[in-house]
Structure formats: structure tokens, C-alpha cells
C-alpha positions in Angstrom: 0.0 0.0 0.0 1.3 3.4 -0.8 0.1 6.6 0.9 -0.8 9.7 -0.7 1.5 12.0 -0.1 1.3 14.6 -2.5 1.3 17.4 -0.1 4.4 16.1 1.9 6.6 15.0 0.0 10.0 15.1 1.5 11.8 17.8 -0.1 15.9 18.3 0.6 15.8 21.6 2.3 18.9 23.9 3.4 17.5 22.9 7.1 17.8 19.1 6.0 20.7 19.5 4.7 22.1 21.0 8.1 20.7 18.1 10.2 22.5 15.7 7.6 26.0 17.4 8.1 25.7 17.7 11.8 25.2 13.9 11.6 28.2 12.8 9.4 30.6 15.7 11.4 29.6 13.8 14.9 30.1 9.7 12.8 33.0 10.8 10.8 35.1 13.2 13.3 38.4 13.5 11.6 38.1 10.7 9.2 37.0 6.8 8.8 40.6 5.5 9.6 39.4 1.9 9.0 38.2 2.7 5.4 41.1 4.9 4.7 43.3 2.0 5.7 42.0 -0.6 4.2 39.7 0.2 0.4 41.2 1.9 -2.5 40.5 5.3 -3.5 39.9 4.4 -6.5 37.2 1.5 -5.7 33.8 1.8 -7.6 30.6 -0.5 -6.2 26.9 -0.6 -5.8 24.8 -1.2 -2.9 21.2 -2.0 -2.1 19.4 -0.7 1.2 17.0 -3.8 2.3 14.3 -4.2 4.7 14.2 -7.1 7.4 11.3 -6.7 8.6 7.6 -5.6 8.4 6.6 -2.2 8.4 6.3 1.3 6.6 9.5 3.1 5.0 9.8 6.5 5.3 13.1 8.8 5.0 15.0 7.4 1.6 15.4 11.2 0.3 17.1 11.9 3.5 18.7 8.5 3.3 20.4 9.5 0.2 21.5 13.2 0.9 24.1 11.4 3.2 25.8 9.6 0.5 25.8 12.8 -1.8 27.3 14.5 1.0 30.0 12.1 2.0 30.8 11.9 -2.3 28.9 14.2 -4.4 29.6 11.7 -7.6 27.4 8.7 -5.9 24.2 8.3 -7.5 21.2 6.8 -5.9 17.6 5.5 -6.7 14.7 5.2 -5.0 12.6 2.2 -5.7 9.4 3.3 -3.6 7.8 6.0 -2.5 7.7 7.1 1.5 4.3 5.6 3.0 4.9 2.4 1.9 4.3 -0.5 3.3 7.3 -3.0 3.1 8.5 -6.6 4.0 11.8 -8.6 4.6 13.5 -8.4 1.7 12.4 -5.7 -0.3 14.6 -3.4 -1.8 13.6 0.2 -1.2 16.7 2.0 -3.0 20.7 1.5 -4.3 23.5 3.4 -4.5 26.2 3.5 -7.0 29.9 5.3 -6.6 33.1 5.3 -4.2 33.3 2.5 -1.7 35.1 4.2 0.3 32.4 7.0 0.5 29.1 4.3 0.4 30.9 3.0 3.4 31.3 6.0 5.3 27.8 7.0 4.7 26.2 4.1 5.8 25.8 4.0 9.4 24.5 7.4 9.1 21.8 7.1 6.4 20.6 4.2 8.1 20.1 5.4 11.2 17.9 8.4 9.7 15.9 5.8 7.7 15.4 3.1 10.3 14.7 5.7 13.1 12.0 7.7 10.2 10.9 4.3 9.5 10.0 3.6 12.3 8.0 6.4 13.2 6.1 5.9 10.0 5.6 2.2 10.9 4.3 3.3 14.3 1.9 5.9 13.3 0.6 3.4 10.2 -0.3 1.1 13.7 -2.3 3.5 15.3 -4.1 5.0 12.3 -5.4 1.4 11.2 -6.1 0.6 15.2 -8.8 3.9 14.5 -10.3 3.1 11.2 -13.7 4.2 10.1 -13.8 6.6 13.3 -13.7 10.3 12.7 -10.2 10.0 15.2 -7.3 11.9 13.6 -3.9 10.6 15.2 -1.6 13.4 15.6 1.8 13.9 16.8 3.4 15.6 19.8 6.4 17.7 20.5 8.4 15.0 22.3 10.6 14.6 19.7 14.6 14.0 19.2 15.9 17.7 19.6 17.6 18.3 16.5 15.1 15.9 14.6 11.5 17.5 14.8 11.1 18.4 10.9 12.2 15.1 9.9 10.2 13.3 12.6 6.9 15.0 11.7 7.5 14.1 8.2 7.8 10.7 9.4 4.0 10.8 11.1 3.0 12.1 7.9 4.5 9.3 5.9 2.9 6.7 8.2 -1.2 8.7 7.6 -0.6 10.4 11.2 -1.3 14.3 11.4 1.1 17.2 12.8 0.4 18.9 15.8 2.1 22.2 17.2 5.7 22.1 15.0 7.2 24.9 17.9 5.4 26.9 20.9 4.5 29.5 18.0 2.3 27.9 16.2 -0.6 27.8 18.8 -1.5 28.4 22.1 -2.1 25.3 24.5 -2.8 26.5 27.7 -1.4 23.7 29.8 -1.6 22.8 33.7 1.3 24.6 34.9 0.4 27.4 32.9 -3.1 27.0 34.6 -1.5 26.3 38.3 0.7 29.5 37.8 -2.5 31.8 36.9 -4.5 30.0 39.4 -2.2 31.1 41.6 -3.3 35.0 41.0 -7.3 33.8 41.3 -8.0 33.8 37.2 -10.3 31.1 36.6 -10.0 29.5 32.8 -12.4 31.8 30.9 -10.3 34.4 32.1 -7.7 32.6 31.0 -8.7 32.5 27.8 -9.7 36.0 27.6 -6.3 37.1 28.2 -4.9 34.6 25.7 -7.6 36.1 23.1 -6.4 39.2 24.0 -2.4 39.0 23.9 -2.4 37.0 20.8 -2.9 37.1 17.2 -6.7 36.5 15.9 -5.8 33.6 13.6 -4.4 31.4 16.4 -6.4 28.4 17.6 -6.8 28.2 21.5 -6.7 24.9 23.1 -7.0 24.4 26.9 -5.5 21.2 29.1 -8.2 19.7 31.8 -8.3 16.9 33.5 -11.9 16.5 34.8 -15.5 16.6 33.1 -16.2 19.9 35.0 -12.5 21.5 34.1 -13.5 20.7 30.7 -17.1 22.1 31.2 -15.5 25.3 32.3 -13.0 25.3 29.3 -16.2 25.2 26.9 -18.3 27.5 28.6 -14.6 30.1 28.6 -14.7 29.7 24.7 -11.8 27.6 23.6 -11.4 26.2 20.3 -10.2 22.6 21.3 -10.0 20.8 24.4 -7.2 18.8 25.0 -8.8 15.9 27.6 -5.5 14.5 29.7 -5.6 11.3 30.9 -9.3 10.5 31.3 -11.0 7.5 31.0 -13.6 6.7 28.1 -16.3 7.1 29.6 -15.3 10.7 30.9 -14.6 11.6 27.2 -17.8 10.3 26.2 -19.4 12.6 28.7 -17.4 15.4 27.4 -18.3 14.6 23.8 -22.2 14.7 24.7 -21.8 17.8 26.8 -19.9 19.2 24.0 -22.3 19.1 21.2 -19.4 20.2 18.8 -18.8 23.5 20.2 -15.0 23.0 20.1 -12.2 19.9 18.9 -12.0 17.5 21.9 -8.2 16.0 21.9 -7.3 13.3 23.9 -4.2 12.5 25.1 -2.1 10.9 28.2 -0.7 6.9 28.4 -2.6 6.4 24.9 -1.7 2.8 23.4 -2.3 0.5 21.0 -4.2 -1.6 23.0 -6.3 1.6 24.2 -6.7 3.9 21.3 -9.9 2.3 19.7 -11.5 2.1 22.8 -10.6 6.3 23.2 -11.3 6.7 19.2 -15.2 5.2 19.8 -15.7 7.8 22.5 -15.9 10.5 19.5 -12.9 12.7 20.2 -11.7 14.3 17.1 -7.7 13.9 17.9 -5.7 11.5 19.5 -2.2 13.2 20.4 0.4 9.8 20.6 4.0 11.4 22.2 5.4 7.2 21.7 5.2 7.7 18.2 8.2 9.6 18.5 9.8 9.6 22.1 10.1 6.0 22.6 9.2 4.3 18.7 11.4 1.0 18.0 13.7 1.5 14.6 12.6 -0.5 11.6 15.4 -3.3 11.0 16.8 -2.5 7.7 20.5 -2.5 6.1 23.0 -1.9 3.5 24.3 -4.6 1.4 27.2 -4.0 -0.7 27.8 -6.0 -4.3 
């Protein structure tokens, strides 16, 4: 199965192509002494990248930027597109130049594609666990500092949705943030009046509660989305009713796989996932040179 993905297509930005040379000046330091020692200069191969086990690639453009970097004259080909489902065995791309520089690149480009791989294979999990709900799974911010834009990507590839990308991009008023105006006696609508106020019209608001009356109180105040932290189904359900659609119900907190269809038939509109990035398990795949 291939995904559409004809609005995120990874493109090799300047900003990718900073994370990829960050990378290969923390693997390479001063130089691959054991490749130096030991393969020609003058060596010429190819080499295939295979997949050992079940799942969904995502990250071969990125994949291959590190071999361009490490020897601009290696040429590459991708066999299939990111959002594809794959099996052991399948070749998903090949490189052609240097040894020397296909060696040096490859612990490098691997770790990018098995780490966006498996992001992609995660998210593809959740998103079939929620089928024929209305559920959107979506992404957090707990992502590998350094990583995020290649990590959301990832989500993408895999049929997930983007949250926040940075703390501009929306305002989630969050418990601390709650605690601290608390604190001064402002309950949440005037909470949210003062976020209405001090920020710009075209921003969402989205408000953190934990109980049925918090979130009561958060849709009375206005908000545009309530994000719903670690409650049980049937206390989203209630939410959901009491709702009537006034505003996006998130939720989010300790959200498995064994849980999410059970929080998807509640009728929440978004389920916020931080393990598809904080703590996802890397898709086996490798490099075989001919």
C-alpha cells in the first residue's frame, strides 16, 4: 500500500541539509581510519538498502542526501515511495559510486531511515487501530531535539497528522500554565480572555483539563479545542455529549495501542500519541554491498 502524499513529499531543504552534516561531522570526526586503511581510493561499487522486517518506509530522500554529502559523484535511486508498506527483503533503494564514500555514509543514512521508518511504521499502527472513526492521530512535541522536521515528516508518511511544529504555532494553555495563573485567582475563561487578547486573531486556542467539569469550564470560557489528559472513556464520552461540537475535543495521556480504539469510539476528534516519536522501535533494515 502506498500513501498519498502529495502534499508532503520530502523535499531536501537547506535545514535538512544541516541536520544531515551535523550527523556525518559527529560519525566521521576526523576521518573513517578503518576505510582509509583498508579500500582503495579508486574503488567503484553498488549497494542496495534492504528491509528485514515488516513495516512502513519513510526517509530514503534523507537516506540519500548522506551519501551525496560524504561523495557528491554517488548516485542513488529510489525504488518506492515514502508511505509504503514493506516486508523482509524488499529493496527500497541502491547506491552506485566510491566505496570508500558508500561505506562511510552508511551508518549514518541508516540510522535516519530506520529511526523515520520507524516512526512511520508506528503511526501506520495507530491509524489502522482507529479506522472508520472520525479519530485523527496526531503527533506531539516529544521529539529528538535536532530531529523535529524530519520526525513530523515521518508521522506524515505513516497517515498520522502534525500537531504544534514549535510553541508559535498555537496556544495550548497547559496545567502549569493553569497552576501559575491560578495562583493569581484567574479562573480558565479568564484565562482565555487574556490569551484572546495578547495574541494574534488567527491562532487556535486549546486548553488542558483533566476532569468533566474542568473541561465544562474550558467550553463555557470559549476555547477552540479541548485537550482531555488522561481520562477514562467514559469521561470523554461525557465530554463529547456535553460538547455538542462547540470546540475539537483532543485526547491524550498513556494512549496505546491496545487503548486507542476504545478512546477513538468515545468521539474525540484527535488522538495526540507522544510514543510515536519519544520512545518508537527502529525498523530493521540495512545496507548490502555487491
Amino acid at each position: 500500500m502506498t500513501r498519498d502524499l502529495s502534499t508532503s513529499l520530502m523535499q531536501i531543504t537547506s535545514s535538512i541539509r544541516d541536520i544531515v552534516e551535523r550527523a556525518l561531522v559527529e560519525d566521521l570526526g576526523h576521518g573513517d581510519v578503518t576505510t582509509d586503511a583498508l579500500i582503495p581510493t579508486d574503488a567503484r561499487g553498488q549497494a542496495v538498502v534492504v528491509v528485514k522486517a515488516d513495516g512502513v518506509v519513510a526517509g530514503l530522500e534523507v537516506a540519500l542526501e548522506v551519501f551525496r554529502q560524504v561523495d557528491a559523484s554517488t548516485r542513488g535511486a529510489i525504488h518506492v515511495p515514502d508511505g509504503t508498506a514493506v516486508s523482509p527483503g524488499d529493496v527500497v533503494a541502491d547506491v552506485e559510486g566510491s566505496v570508500a564514500g558508500i561505506l562511510k555514509a552508511e551508518r549514518v543514512a541508516l540510522n535516519f531511515l530506520q529511526r523515520l521508518s520507524g516512526i512511520a511504521t508506528a503511526t501506520a499502527a495507530y491509524v489502522r487501530a482507529v479506522q472508520d472513526t472520525k479519530a485523527r492521530i496526531i503527533d506531539t512535541r516529544k521529539t529528538v531535539p535536532g530531529l523535529r522536521q524530519l520526525e513530523k515528516y515521518a508521522v506524515r508518511a505513516g497517515g498520522g497528522h502534525n500537531h504544534r511544529y514549535n510553541l508559535a504555532d498555537g496556544i495550548l494553555i497547559k496545567d502549569n500554565h493553569i497552576a501559575a495563573l491560578r495562583a493569581r485567582e484567574l479562573g480558565l475563561e479568564e484565562i482565555v480572555d487574556l490569551a484572546r487578547q495578547r495574541s494574534p486573531h488567527t491562532l487556535r486556542i486549546e486548553i488542558e483539563v483533566e476532569t468533566v467539569e474542568e473541561a465544562v469550564e474550558a467550553l463555557d470560557a470559549g476555547a477552540d479545542a479541548v485537550l482531555l489528559d488522561n481520562m477514562s472513556p467514559e469521561e470523554m464520552r461525557r465530554v463529547v455529549e456535553i460538547s455538542g461540537g462547540r470546540a475539537l475535543l483532543e485526547a491524550s495521556g498513556g494512549v496505546t495501542l491496545d487503548t486507542v480504539r476504545a478512546v477513538a469510539e468515545t468521539g474525540v476528534d484527535l488522538i495526540s500519541v507522544g510514543a510515536l516519536t519519544h520512545s518508537v522501535r527502529a525498523l530493521d533494515i540495512s545496507l548490502d554491498l555487491g
